[in-house]
C-alpha positions, 0 to 999 in steps of 0.5 A, a space after each residue: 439492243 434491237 434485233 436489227 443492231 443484230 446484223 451489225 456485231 462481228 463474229 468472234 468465230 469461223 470462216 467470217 470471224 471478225 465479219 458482221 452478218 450484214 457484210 456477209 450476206 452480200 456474199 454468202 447468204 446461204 451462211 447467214 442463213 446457216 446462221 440464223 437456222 442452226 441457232 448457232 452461239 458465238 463464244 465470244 459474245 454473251 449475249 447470243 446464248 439468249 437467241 439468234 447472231 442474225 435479224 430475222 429480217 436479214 434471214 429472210 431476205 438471205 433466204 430469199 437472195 438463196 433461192 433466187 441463185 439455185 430455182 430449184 
């Protein structure tokens, strides 16, 4: 699997459970980047003891879309 493939595997856990990182961040990003940062494990899923739920590409553009909402 590609980091990308990442973005598009649904969480088994929380508030988006059953919901795929890319399909938050259109809403939430601030939890995409919660996400990525907290380094977070989804028991549901293996393979996410290895690394991160989310792309680093997905994190970087969420953070970005973050700080465009709250300039501070």
């Amino acid at each position: 699997m590609n980091e990308e493939d990442l973005d598009f595997q649904t969480l088994g856990f929380g508030q988006y459970e059953g919901k795929c990182p890319a399909e938050i961040a259109e809403n939430d990003p601030s939890y995409v980047v919660w996400l990525y940062e907290s380094g977070v494990q989804d028991p549901s899923r293996p393979d996410s003891a290895t690394g991160h739920l989310v792309s680093r590409a997905l994190y970087i553009d969420c953070r970005n879309a973050c700080r465009d909402r709250d300039p501070r």
